[in-house]
C-alpha positions as CSV (number, residue, x, y, z in Angstrom):
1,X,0.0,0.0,0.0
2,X,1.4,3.5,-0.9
3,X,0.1,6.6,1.0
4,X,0.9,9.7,-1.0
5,X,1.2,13.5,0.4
6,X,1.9,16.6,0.2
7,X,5.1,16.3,2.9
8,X,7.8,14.4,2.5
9,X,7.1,12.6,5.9
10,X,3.6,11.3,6.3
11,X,2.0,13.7,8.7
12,X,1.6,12.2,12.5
13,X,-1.9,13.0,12.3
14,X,-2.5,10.2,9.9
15,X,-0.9,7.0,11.5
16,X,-4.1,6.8,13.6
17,X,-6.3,6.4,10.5
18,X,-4.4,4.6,8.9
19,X,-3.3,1.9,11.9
20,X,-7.6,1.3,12.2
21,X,-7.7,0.7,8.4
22,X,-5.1,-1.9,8.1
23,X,-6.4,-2.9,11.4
24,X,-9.9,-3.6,9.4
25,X,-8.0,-5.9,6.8
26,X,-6.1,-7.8,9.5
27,X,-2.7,-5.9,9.3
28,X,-0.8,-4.6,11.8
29,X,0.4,-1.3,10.4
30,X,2.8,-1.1,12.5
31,X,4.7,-3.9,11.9
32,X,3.7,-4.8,7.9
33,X,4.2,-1.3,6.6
34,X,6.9,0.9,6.1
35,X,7.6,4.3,6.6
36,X,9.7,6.2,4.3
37,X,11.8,9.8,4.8
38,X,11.4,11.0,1.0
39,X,12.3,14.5,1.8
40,X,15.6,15.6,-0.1
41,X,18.9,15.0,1.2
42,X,21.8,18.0,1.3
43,X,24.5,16.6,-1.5
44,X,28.0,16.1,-0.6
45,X,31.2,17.6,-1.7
46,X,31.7,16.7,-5.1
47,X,28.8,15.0,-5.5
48,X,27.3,17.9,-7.6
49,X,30.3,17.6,-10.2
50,X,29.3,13.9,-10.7
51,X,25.9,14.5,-10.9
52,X,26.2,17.0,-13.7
53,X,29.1,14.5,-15.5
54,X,26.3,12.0,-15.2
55,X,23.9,14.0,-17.1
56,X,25.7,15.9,-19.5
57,X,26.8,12.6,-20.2
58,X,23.4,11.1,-21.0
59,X,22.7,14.4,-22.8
60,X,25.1,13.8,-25.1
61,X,24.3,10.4,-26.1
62,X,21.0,10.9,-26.1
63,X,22.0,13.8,-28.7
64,X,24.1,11.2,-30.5
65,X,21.4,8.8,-30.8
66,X,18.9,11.8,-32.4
67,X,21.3,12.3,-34.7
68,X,22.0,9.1,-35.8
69,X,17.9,8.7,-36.5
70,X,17.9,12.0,-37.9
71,X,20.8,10.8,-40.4
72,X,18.5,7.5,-40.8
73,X,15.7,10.0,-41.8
74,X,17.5,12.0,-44.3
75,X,19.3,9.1,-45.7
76,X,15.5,6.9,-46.8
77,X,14.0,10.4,-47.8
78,X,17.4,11.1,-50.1
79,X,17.1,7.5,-51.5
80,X,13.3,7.8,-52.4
81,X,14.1,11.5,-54.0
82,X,16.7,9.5,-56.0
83,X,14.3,6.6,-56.8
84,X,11.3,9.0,-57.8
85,X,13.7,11.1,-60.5
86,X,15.5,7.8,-61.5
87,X,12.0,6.7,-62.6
88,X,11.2,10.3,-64.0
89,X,14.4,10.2,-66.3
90,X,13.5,6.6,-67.2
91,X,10.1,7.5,-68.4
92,X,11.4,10.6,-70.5
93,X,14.0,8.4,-72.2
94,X,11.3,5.7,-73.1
95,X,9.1,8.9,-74.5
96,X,12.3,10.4,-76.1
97,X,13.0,6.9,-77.9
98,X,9.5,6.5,-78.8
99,X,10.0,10.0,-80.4
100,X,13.1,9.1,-82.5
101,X,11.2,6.5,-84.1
102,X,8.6,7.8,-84.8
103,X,11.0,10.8,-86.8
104,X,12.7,8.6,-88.4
């Protein structure tokens, strides 16, 4: 069971209400739940530096990895470009030949 507030703590106030309700479902709350502190904790020394290191260094693979499907991207949409003219050319050719024959 997860009780969710506003405070990082869960208020005092509410461990009475809560002790009757798992009371009522044959808990002890007490002894079957635990309490967490998830209030934040002061960094260390240092411990900023490596924290940013961390995330500049997902940053910049996440960066790499846009640009690699980015590259992906522009790569399919220049090969389609090159097959839709390819066919273009192909059709004039076969209407060019057509042409010559038909002058001759």
């Amino acid at each position: 069971a997860v009780v969710y507030t506003r405070d990082s703590k869960l208020p005092e106030s509410l461990k009475p209400r809560l002790r009757k309700a798992a009371q009522k479902v044959n808990f002890d709350f007490d002894k079957d739940f635990e309490i967490t502190d998830n209030s934040c904790k002061a960094l260390e020394k240092g411990e900023e530096v490596v924290l940013r290191e961390k995330f500049a260094g997902k940053m910049a693979i996440q960066t790499e990895k846009q640009l690699q499907q980015q590259a992906v991207v522009a790569r399919t949409a220049a090969t389609n470009s090159v097959r839709t003219e390819v066919g273009v050319a192909e059709k004039a050719f076969v209407t060019i030949e057509a042409k010559a024959v038909q002058f001759e």
